[in-house]
N, C-alpha and C positions, 0 to 999 in steps of 0.2 A: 548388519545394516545399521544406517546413523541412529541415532536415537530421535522420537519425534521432535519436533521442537515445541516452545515451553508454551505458552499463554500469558500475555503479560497486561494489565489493566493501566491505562495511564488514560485520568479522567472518564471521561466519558467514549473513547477511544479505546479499539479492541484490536490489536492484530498481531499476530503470532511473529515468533522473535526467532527468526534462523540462526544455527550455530554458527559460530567463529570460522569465516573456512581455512585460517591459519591452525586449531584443531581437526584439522578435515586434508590436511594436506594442500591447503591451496585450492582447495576444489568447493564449490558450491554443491551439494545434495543434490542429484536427479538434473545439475546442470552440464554435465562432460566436462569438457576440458578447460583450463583457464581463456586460451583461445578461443573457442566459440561461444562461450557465456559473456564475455566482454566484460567492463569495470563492474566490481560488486555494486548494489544498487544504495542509492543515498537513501539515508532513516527517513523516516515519513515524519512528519510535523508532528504527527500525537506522540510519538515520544518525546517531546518536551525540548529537543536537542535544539538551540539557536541556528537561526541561519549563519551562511557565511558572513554576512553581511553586517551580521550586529555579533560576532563570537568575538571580533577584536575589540567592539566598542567600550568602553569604560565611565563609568560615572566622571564628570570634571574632565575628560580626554575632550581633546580638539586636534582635528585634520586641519585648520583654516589658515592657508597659507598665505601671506603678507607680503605685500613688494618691499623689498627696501634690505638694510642692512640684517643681519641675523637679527633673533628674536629672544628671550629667555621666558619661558611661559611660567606662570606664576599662578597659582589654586587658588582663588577667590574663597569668598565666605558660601554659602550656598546660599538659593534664591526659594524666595517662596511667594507666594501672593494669593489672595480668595478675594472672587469677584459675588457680588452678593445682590442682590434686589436693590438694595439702595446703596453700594459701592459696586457701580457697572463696572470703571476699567481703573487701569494702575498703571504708571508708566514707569521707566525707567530709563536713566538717565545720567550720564554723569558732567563732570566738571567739565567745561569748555579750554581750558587751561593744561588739563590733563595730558601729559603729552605719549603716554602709555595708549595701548589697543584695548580695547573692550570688549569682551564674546559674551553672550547668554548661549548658555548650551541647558535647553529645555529635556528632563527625563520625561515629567509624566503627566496629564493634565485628570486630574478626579474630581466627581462629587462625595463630598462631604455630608458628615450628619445632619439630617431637616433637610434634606433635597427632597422633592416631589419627586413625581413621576411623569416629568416632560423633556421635552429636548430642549438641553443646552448649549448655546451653541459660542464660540469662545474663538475672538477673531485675531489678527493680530495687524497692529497698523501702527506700517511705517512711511517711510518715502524712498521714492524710486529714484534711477539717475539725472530725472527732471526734477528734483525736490520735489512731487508730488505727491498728497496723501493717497495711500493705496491702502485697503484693509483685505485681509485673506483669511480664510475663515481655516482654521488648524483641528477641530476637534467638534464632533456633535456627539452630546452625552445624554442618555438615558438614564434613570435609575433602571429599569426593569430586563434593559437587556443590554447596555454597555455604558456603565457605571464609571469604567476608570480607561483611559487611553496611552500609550505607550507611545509618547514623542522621536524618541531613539536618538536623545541629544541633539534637538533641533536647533541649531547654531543662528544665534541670528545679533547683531550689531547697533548698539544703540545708540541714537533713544529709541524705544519701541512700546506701543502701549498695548498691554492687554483687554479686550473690552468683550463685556460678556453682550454679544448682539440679540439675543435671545432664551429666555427662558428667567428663573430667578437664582439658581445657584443653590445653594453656596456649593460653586466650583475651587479647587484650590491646584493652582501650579507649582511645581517642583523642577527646582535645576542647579544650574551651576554657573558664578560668577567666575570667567575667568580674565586676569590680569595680562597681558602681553608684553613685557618691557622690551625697546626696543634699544640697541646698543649703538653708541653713537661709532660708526664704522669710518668718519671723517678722522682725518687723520694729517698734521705739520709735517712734511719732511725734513727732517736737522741738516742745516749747511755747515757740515764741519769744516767747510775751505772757505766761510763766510771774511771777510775784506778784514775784519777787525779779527778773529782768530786765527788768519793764517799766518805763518811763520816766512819771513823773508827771507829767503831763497839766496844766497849768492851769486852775481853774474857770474857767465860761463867763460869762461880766459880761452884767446886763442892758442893753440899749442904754440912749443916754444920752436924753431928748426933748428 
């Protein structure tokens, strides 16, 4: 018979870790056959395993796709900011001249050393396809029971100001400035039969009888 399976502690999380059924022939323990057990079961969260969803994502990676000619993405500096009792928001923003794309891709939003123990709450405002100011609030932070928040590279296009809407902070943001260059796809076609390079031609003689 198999051997029991193991016990394994991850955090504060406790559940037993079934063997390999590639060790097992293809079979789950006490489940018959590959047929009627159906797809092996997905890991549970308290093993630490990421979702699907965030196992591709990359610190400084951007999905955000751009009309226009191809793009060549370029790694920014990284971003940071701390919004504080007496520095509420931060903006950012760049050149109007700039003719390159802009991303903010937000990892992680925390409290910082001399945070209290109140909720902070930390908004983000920008404007909508009316140019209008719009604020959204992205993050309510505790010290005592969610201290630090996992953005998961929240893409967002500037200007955009950070503003801490409540509480005193010191909240500090973490991300990644990325660069978009876009390649000029316009393009001259060459008239190589142009009036002044072409080669004058000989008229055509009627045959002779």
């Amino acid at each position: 018979s198999p051997a029991l399976p193991r016990q394994r502690f991850v955090g504060a999380c406790r559940r037993a870790v079934e063997p390999c059924p590639s060790s097992l022939g293809g079979v789950w323990p006490g489940r018959g056959s590959p047929a009627a057990r159906g797809p092996a079961p997905l890991p549970s969260p308290c093993e630490g395993s990421p979702s699907p969803s965030r196992a591709s994502v990359h610190a400084g990676e951007t999905d955000v796709q751009l009309p226009g000619p191809l793009v060549h993405l370029g790694l920014g500096p990284p971003l940071g900011c701390e919004l504080t009792a007496s520095t509420k928001s931060y903006t950012f923003q760049v050149d109007k001249e700039d003719d390159s794309d802009h991303i903010l891709a937000l990892s992680v939003v925390c409290l910082t050393d001399g945070a209290k123990d109140e909720c902070n709450v930390v908004e983000v405002v920008g404007r909508n396809h009316e140019n209008q100011e719009i604020a959204v609030p992205v993050a309510n932070l505790k010290l005592s029971c969610q201290p630090l928040l996992s953005l998961d590279n929240f893409k967002l296009q500037p200007p955009v100001t950070f503003r801490l809407a409540a509480g005193s902070g010191p909240v500090h943001l973490t991300g990644w400035h990325k660069i978009m260059h876009r390649e000029d796809a316009s393009f001259e076609e060459d008239d190589d039969l142009s009036e002044e390079d072409e080669e004058e031609l000989p008229p055509i003689m009627p045959a002779k009888k």
